[in-house]
C-alpha positions in Angstrom: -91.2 52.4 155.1 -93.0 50.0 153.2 -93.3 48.6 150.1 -96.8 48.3 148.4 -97.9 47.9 144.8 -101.0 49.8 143.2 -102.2 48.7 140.1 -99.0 47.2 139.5 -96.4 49.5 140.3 -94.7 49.5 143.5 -93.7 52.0 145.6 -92.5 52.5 149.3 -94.6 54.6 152.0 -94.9 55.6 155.6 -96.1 53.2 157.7 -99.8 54.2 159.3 -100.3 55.6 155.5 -103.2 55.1 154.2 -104.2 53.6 150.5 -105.5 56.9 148.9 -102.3 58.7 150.9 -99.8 56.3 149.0 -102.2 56.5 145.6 -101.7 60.0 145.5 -98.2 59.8 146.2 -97.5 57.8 142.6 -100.0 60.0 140.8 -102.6 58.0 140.8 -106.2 59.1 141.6 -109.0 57.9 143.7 -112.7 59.3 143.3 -113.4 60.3 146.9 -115.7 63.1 148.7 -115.4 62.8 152.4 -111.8 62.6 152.9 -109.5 65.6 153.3 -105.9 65.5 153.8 -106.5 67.9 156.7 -109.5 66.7 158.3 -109.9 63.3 159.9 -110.6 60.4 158.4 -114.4 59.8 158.4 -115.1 57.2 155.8 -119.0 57.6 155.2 -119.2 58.4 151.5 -117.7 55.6 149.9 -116.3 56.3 146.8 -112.8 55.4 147.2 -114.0 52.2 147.5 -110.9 49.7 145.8 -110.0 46.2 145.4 -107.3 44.9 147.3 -105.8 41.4 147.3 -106.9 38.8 149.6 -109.9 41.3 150.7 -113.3 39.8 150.9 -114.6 42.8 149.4 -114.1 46.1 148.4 -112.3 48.4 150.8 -112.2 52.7 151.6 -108.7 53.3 150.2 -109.2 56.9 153.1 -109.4 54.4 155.9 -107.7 51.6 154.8 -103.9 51.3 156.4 -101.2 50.3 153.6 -99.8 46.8 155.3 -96.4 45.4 153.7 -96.8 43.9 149.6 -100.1 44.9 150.1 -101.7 45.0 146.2 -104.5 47.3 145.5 -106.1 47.6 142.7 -108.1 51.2 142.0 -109.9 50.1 138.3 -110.5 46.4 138.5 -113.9 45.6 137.4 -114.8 45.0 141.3 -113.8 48.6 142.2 -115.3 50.1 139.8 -118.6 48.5 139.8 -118.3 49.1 143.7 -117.8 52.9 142.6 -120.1 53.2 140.5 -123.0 51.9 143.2 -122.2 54.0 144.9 -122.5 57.4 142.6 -126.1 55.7 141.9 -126.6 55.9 145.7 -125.6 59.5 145.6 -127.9 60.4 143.3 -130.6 58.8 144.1 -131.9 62.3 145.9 -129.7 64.8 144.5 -131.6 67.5 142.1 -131.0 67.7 138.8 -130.2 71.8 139.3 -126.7 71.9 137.6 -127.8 74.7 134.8 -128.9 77.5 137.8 -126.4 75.7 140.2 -123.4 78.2 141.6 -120.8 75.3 142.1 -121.7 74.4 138.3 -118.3 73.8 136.5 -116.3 73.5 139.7 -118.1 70.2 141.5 -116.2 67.1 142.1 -119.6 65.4 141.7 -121.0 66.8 138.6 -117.6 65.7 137.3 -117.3 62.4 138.9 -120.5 61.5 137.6 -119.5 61.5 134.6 -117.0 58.8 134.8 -118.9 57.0 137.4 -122.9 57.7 136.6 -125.0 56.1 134.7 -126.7 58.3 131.5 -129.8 57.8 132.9 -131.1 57.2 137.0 -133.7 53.8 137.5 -134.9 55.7 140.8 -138.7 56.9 140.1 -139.8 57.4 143.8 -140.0 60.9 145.0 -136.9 62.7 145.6 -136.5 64.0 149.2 -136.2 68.0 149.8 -134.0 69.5 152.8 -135.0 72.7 154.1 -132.0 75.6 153.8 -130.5 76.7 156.9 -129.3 80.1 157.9 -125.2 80.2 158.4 -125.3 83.9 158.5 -124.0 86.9 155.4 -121.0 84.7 154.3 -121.9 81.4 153.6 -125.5 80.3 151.0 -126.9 76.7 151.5 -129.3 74.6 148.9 -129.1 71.8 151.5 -131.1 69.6 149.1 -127.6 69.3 147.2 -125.9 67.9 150.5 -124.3 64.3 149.9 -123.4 64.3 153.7 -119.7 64.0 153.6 -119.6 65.6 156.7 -116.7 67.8 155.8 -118.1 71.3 157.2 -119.1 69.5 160.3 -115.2 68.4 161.1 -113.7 71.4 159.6 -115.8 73.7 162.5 -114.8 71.0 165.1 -110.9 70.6 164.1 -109.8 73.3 162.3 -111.9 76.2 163.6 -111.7 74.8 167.3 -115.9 74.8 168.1 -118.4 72.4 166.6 -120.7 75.0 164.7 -122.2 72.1 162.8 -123.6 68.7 162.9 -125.5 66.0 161.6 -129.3 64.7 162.7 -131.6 62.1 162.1 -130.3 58.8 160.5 -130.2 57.0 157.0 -131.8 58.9 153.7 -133.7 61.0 156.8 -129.8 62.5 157.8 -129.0 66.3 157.7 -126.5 68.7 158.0 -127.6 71.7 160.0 -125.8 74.6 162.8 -127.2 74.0 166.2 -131.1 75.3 167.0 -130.9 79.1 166.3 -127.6 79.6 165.2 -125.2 80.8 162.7 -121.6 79.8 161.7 -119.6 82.3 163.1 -116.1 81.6 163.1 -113.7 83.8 161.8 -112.4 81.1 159.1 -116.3 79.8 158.4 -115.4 80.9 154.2 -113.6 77.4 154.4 -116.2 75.6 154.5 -117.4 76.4 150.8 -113.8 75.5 149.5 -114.4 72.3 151.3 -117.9 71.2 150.4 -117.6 69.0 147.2 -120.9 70.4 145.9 -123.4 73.0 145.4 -124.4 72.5 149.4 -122.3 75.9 150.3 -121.7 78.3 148.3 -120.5 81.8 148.6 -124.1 84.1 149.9 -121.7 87.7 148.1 -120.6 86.1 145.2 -124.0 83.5 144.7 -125.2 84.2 141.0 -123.0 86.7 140.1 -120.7 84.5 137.4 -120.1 81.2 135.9 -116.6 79.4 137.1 -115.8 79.2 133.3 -115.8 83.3 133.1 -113.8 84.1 135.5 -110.2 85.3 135.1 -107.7 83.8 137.5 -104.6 85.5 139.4 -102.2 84.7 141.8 -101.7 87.8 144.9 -101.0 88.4 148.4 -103.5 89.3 150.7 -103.1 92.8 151.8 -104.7 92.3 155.6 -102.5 90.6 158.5 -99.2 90.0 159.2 -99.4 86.4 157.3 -99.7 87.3 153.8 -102.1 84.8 152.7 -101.1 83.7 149.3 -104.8 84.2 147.2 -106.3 83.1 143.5 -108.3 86.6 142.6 -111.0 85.7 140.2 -112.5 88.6 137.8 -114.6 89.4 135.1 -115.0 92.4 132.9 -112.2 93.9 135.3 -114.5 93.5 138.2 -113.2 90.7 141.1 -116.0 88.6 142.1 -114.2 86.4 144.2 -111.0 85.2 146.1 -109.9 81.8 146.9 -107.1 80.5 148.6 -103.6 79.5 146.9 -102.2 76.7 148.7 -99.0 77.7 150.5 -98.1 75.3 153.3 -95.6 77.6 154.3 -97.8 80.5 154.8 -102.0 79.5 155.0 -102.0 76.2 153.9 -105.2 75.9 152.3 -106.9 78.4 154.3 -108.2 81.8 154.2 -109.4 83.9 156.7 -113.0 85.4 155.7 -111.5 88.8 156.2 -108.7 87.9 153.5 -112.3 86.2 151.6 -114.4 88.6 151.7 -112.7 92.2 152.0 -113.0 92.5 148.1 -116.9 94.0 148.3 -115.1 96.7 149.3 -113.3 97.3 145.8 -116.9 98.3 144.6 -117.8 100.5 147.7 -120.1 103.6 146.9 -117.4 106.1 147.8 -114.4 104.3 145.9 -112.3 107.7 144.3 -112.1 107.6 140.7 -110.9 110.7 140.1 -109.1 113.2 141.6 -110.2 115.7 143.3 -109.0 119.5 144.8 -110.8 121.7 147.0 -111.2 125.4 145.8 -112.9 127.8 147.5 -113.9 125.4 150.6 -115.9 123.4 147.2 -114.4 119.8 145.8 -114.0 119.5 142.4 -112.9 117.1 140.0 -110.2 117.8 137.7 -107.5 115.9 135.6 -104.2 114.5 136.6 -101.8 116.9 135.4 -104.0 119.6 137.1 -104.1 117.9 140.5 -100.3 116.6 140.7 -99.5 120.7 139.5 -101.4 121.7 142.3 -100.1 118.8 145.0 -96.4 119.6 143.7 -96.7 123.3 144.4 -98.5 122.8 147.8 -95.7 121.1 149.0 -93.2 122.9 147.6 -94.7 126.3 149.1 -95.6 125.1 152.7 -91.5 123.6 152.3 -90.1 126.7 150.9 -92.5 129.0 153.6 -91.9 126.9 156.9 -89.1 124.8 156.2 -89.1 121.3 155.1 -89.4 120.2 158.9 -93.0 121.6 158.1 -94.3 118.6 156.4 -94.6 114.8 157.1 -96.0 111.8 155.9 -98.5 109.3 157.0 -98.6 106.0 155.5 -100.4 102.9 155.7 -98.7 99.7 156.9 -100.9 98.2 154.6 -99.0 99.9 151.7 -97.1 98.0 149.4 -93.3 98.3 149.9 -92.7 100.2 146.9 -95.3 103.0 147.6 -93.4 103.3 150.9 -90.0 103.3 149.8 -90.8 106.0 147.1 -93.1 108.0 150.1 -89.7 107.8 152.4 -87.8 109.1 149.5 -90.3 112.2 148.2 -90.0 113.3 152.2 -86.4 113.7 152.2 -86.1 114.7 149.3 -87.9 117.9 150.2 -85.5 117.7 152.8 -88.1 116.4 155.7 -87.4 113.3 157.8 -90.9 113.2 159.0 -92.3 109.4 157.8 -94.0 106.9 159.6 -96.1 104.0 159.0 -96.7 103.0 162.5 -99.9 104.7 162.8 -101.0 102.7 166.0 -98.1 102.9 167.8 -98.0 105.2 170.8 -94.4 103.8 172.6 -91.2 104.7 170.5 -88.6 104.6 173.3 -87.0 101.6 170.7 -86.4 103.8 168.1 -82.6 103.9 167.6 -82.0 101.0 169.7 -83.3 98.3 167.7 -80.9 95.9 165.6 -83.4 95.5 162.9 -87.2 95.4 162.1 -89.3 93.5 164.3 -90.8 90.3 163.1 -92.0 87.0 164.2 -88.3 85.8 164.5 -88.8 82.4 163.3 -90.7 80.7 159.7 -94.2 81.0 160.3 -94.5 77.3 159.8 -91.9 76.8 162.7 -94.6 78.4 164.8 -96.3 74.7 164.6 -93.2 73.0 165.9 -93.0 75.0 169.5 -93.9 73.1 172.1 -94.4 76.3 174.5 -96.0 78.8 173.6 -96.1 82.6 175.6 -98.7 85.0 174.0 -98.2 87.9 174.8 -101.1 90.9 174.4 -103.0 89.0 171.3 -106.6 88.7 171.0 -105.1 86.0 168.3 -108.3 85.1 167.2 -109.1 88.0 165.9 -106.0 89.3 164.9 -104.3 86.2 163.3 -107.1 83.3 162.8 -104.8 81.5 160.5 -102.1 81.6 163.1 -104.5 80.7 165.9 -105.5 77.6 163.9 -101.9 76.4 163.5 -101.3 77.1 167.5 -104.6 74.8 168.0 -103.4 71.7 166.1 -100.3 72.0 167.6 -102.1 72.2 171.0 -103.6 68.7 170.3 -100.0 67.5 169.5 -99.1 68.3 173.0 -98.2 72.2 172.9 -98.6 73.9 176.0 -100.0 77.8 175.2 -100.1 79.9 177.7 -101.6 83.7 177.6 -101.3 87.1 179.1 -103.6 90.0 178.1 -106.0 92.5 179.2 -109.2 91.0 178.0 -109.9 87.2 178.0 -111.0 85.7 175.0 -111.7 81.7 174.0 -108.9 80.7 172.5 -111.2 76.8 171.8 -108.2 74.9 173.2 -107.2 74.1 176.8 -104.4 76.6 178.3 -101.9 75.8 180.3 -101.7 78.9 181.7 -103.4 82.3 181.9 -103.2 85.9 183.2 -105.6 88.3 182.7 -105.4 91.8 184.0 -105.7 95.4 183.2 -103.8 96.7 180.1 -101.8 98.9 182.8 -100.7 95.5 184.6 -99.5 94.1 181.7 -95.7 95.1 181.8 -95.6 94.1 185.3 -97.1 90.3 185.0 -94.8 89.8 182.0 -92.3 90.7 184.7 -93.3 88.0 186.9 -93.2 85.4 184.8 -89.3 86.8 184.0 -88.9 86.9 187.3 -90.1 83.4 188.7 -88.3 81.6 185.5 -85.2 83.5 185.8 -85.2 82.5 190.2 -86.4 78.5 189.3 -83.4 78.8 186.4 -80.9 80.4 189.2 -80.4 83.1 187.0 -79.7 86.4 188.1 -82.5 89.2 188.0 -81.9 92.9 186.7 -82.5 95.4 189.6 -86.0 96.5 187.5 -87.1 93.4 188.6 -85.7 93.1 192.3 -89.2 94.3 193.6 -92.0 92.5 191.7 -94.5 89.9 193.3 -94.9 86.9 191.9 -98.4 85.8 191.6 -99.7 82.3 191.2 -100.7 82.9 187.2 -97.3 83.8 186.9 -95.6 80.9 188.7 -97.6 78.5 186.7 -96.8 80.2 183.4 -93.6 80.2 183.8 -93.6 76.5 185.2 -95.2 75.5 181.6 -92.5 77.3 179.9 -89.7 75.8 181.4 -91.3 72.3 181.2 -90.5 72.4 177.5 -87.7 72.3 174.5 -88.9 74.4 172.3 -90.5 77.7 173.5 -91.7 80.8 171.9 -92.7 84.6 173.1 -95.1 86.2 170.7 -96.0 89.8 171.3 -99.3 90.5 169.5 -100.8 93.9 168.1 -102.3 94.6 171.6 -99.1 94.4 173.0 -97.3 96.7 170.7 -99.9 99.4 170.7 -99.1 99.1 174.4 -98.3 102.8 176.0 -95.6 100.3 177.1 -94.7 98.3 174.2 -90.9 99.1 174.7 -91.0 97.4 178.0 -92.8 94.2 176.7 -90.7 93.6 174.4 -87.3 93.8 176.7 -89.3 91.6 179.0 -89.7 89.0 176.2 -86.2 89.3 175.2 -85.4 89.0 178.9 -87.6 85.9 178.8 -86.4 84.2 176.2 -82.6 84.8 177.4 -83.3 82.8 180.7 -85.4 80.4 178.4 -83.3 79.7 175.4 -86.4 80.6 173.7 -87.7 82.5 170.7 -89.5 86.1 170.3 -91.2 87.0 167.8 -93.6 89.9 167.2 -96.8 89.1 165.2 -96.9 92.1 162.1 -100.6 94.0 162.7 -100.4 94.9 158.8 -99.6 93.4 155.4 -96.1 94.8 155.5 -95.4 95.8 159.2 -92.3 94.6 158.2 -92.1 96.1 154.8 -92.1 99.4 156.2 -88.6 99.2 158.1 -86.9 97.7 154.8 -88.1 100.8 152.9 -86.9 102.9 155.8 -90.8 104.3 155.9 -89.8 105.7 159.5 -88.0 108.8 161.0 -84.4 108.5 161.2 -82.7 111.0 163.0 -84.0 114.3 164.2 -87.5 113.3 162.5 -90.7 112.6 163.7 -92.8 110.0 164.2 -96.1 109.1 163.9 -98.1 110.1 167.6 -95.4 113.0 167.1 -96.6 114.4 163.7 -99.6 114.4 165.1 -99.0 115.8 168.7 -97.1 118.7 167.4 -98.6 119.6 164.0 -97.1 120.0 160.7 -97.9 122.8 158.2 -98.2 119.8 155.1 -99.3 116.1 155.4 -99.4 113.8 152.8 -101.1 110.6 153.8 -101.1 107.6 151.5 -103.6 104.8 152.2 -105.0 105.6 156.3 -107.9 106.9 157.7 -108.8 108.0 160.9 -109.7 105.0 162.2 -106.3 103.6 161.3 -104.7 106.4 163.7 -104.3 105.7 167.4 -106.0 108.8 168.4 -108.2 109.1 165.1 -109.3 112.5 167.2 -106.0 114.0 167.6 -104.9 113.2 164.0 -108.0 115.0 162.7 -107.5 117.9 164.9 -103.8 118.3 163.6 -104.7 117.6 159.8 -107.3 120.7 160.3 -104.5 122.9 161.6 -102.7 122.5 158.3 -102.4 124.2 155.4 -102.2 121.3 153.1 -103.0 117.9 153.3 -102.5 115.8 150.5 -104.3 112.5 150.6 -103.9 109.6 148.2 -106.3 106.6 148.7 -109.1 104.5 147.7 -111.9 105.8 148.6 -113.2 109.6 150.1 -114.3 109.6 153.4 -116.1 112.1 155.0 -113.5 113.1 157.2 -111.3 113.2 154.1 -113.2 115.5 152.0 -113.7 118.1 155.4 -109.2 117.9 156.2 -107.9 117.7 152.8 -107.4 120.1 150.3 -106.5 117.5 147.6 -107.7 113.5 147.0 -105.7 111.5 144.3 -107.3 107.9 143.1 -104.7 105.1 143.9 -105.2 102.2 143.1 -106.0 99.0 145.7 -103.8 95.9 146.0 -105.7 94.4 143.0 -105.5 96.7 141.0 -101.3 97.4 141.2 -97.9 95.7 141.2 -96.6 95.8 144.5 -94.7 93.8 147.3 -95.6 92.5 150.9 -93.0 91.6 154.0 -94.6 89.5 156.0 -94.2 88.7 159.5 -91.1 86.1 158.3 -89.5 88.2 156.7 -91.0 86.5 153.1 -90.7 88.8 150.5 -93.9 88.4 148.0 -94.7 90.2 145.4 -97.7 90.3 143.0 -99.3 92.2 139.9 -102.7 93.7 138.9 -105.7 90.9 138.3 -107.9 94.3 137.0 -107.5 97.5 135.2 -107.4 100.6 137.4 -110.9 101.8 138.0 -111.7 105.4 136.5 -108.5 107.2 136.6 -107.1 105.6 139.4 -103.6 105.2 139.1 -101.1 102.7 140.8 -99.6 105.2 144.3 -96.1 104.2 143.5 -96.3 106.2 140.0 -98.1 109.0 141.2 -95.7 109.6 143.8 -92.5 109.0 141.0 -94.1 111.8 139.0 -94.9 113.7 142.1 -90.8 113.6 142.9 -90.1 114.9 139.1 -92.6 117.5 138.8 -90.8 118.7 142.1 -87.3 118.0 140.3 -85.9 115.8 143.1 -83.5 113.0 142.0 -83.9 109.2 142.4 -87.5 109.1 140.7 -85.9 107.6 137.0 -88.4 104.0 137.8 -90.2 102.6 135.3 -91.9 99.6 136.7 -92.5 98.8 140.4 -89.7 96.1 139.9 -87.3 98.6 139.5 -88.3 100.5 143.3 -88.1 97.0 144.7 -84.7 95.8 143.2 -83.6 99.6 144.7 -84.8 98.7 148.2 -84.4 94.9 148.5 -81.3 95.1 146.0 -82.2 91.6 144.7 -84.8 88.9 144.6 -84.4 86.9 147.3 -87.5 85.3 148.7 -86.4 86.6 152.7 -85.1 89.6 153.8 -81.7 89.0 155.1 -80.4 89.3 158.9 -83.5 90.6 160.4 -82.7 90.5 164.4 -85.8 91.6 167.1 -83.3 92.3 169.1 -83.2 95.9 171.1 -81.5 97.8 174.2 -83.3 100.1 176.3 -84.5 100.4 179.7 -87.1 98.6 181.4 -90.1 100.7 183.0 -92.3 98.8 185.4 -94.2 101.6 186.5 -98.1 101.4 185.2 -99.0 103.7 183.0 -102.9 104.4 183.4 -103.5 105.4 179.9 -102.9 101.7 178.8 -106.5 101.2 180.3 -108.0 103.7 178.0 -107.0 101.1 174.9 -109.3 100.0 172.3 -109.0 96.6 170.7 -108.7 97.1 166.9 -111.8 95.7 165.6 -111.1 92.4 163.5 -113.3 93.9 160.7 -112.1 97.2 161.0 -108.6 97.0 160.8 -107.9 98.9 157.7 -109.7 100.6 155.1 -111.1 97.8 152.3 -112.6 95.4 154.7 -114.5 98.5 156.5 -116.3 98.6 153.4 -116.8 94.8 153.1 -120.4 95.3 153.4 -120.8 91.5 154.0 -118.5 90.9 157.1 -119.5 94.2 158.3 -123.4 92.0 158.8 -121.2 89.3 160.7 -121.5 88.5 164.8 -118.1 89.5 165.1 -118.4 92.7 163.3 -121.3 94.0 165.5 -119.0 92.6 168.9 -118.0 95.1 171.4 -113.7 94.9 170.5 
């Protein structure tokens, strides 16, 4: 540590601190642009310019190391003359376009100037005008507003792992541009207008649509991935217009994926269901609440009280929140059926009943950053996690070796220090080699499954890179637990990390993949689960939140749901496939639009109210399905707030779930199973209902890739 003083007061830092690093740390602010606390340190806008002792002249507090009883000074005459120079520099060719500009009321410059500006410019040659460049649907550019701090271009090349952007030509001639024909196409570009300081980037969806000053603000969870990405929703007239990252260091830091940006176009798709709606006489209509829960209450009480309560099941999102689960779980047994599941891509069950506890990631998703190997494991990661992809990237420049095994190779824009990739089918069986050759280099003794396997040289020099390290981690992404095989990858990975003394952890496809096992959304006994409701059809489904495309065999489900004679369906929005299955559609409401709570992958309990009122008639899922179990007089459905259905399942307010374990027992099949080839790769923009109808990140590059 060392001791400094800023205007005065002293304090102790970090050595290799910079000025503006210990300024902040006292409180005290510096008027900068170019510098970020998580980009490097580029220097080139000089407004933090600040006096310090024994200096010849004025120096960048970003660059500028803190040296012991240094004594800066960040409003001396000198420093701020020195600032103010250089707002008149900055100005010199910047429009005068505030009134019609969208960063108007939110731009460090336009409030900066104010302090730092002059009321009036002594520039009178003409100003200079950048042509706009095309970054693709997500992000707008008025390039003539670009002060070149160069932020965009290092957050593509650090953060987002491939240099999308750049600068050309030199002095008052110097623009920011992509490369010659191309768009920014990274699945975190949205960052980039959070980062540029002003009116340069702007959002293309929300551009003109509101003044900063209208909008309402509220805190919630993102209702996508695994992560929970904690969000700032910002409405007006009940309408959200735009979502912004909450800083959570913990969680996203100060990220956002654009899917977690952008998927609220699809709050205002054109088939959003705002009322409900029964079918009678093979013709929809619309009809009141009391009218549709009679009819809903007596379907399911009829195909119940005809076929036995074995007869129906339920289908639920994992992207439900975790009290519209736990009250779903409870309506089903309460009609006596044990037939609930949420894992609607699963195909491998052989866990069930052996598992200690829910599967998560088995460590704090910031603890992901402190592995120094790193085994993943079926993950396009990418695509499925970019927010945990860019915290295994900065932790690759910090010397963390990542290997990868999966059946399709992707650019993970780091070096790897290993890599394996084969046929989904072959999966299960390299995983076992790795086992294998660490267990032999360890001298630890093999299970007879493994007695037989070849070890090929991609598995040798994975497992090399693993045991070269302290701290190692097995992740098991969404690929691998769709696996036919799933069971088997996982018991590898335990296996793994036994020989090891390493980690596993199994990255959540869904909001609250977690979630789901604390509300006990999932058969328990003699019931069924999910590829089994749909493999041996019931006589009554009720499906909250899912679509076909959220079903492993979207074909299968649709030919069981047509078998039945009810299917109740409460969701969103009314697909066409909806409206030809189901015999009734009730309007629930979206994530922003209820009170609710996500798992995520850590274990973090997070919960988060309504930033609009419900659209139409839609109605919150968790009350519809309260009233659902008192019009069918079941007991247990007394809740009055979703507050109350959480404090039932979580039985407090802790911020974690308590004792979650990955661990499970089971036996380990090597044998390949050939309909692990016929796999599909969940689409990164088609994951779950909303961002399908994001009609912006369905124009994207990666939306229109082949998965």
């Amino acid at each position: 540590m060392l001791e400094i003083e800023i205007d005065g007061k002293t304090l102790q830092v970090e050595e290799g601190s910079t000025v503006i690093e210990a300024a902040h740390q006292m409180g005290t602010y510096i008027p900068h642009f170019c510098y970020h606390k998580k980009l490097s340190i580029a220097a080139n806008c000089r407004m933090c310019l600040v006096q310090v002792e024994k200096a010849p002249k004025p120096l960048p507090a970003c660059a500028t190391p803190v040296t012991a009883g240094m004594k800066v000074f960040t409003h001396s005459e000198l420093a701020v003359k020195a600032q103010k120079g250089v707002m008149e520099f900055l100005l010199i060719n910047h429009p005068l376009d505030c009134p019609i500009c969208d960063q108007g009321g939110e731009c460090q410059l336009q409030d900066l100037a104010v302090g730092y500006g002059d009321c009036k410019s002594r520039y009178e040659e003409e100003k200079r005008v950048v042509v706009n460049k095309n970054l693709g649907p997500l992000v707008s550019t008025d390039m003539t507003r670009c002060i070149n701090c160069t932020r965009c271009v290092r957050f593509t090349q650090e953060i987002a792992g491939y240099m999308e952007m750049g600068q050309a030509f030199r002095g008052d001639r110097a623009e920011i541009m992509p490369f010659v024909e191309k768009t920014v196409d990274s699945e975190i570009s949205g960052n980039i207008i959070d980062l540029c300081p002003v009116g340069a980037l702007t959002s293309k969806p929300f551009r003109y649509a509101a003044r900063t000053w209208e909008l309402s603000r509220r805190k919630s969870v993102s209702p996508h991935d695994g992560l929970g990405s904690n969000l700032i929703v910002q409405t007006k007239h009940d309408k959200v217009l735009r979502v912004l990252p909450l800083e959570n260091e913990d969680i996203n830091e100060c990220w956002l994926s654009d899917k977690d940006r952008y998927s609220y176009e699809g709050l205002n798709a054109a088939d959003r269901l705002t009322k409900p709606m029964v079918k009678q006489g093979g013709q929809w209509k619309e009809v009141e609440w009391n009218q549709a829960l009679d009819y809903v209450s007596h379907a399911l009480r009829g195909v119940a009280k005809e076929h036995g309560a074995d007869a129906v099941g339920a289908l639920v999102s994992p992207h439900a929140t975790l009290e519209e689960m736990a009250l779903a779980a409870k309506l089903m047994r309460g009609l006596g059926s044990d037939n609930i599941d949420f894992r609607l891509r699963q195909t491998d069950f052989s866990l069930d009943g052996k598992r200690k506890d829910a599967p998560f990631l088995g460590m704090k998703i910031a603890e992901v950053s402190q592995l120094d190997r790193v085994l993943v494991v079926g993950s396009a990661m990418r695509r499925e996690h970019p927010l945990l992809a860019q915290r295994l990237r900065q932790s690759a420049k910090r010397g963390t070796k990542i290997s990868v095994i999966h059946a399709a190779d992707e650019d993970w824009l780091v070096k790897l220090a290993g890599k394996a990739v084969v046929a989904a089918s072959q999966l299960p069986n390299t995983l076992a080699q790795v086992v294998k050759a660490a267990a032999e280099a360890k001298g630890v003794a093999l299970d007879a499954a493994l007695a037989g396997v070849t070890v090929s040289a991609e598995a040798k020099a994975i497992a090399d890179s693993l045991l070269s390290g302290r701290k190692a981690g097995i992740l098991l992404g969404n690929f691998a637990q769709q696996h036919p095989q799933a069971g088997t990858l996982q018991l590898l990975a335990q296996k793994l990390a036994e020989v090891l003394g390493a980690r596993v952890g199994l990255l959540g496809e869904a909001a609250n993949s977690v979630g789901g096992y604390v509300a006990k959304a999932l058969p328990q006994g003699n019931g069924l689960n999910a590829a089994a409701m749909v493999a041996q059809p019931r006589r009554g489904y009720v499906v909250l939140g899912a679509e076909l495309d959220d079903f492993a065999n979207g074909d299968a489900a649709k030919a069981a749901f047509q078998q039945a004679d009810s299917v109740v369906v409460l969701s969103s929005f009314k697909s066409d496939a909806m409206l030809e299955f189901a015999d009734a559609i009730l309007p629930v409401a979206p994530f922003t639009e209820t009170s609710g709570t996500f798992i995520n992958m850590e274990g973090r309990v997070q919960s988060f109210q309504a930033v609009a009122k419900p659209l139409g008639d839609t109605r919150p899922a968790w009350k519809v399905l309260r009233v659902l179990g008192n019009l069918l007089k079941l007991e247990g459905f007394e809740q009055e707030s979703s507050e109350d259905v959480r404090a039932e399942v979580l039985g407090g307010t802790s911020e974690f779930v308590a004792g979650l374990d990955n661990g499970a027992s089971g036996h380990i099949d090597l044998a390949p199973n050939p309909a692990a080839d016929a796999m599909k790769a969940v689409p990164l923009y088609g994951a779950d209902p909303l961002v399908r109808r994001a009609a912006s990140l369905q124009k994207t590059c990666i939306a229109m890739e082949k998965p």
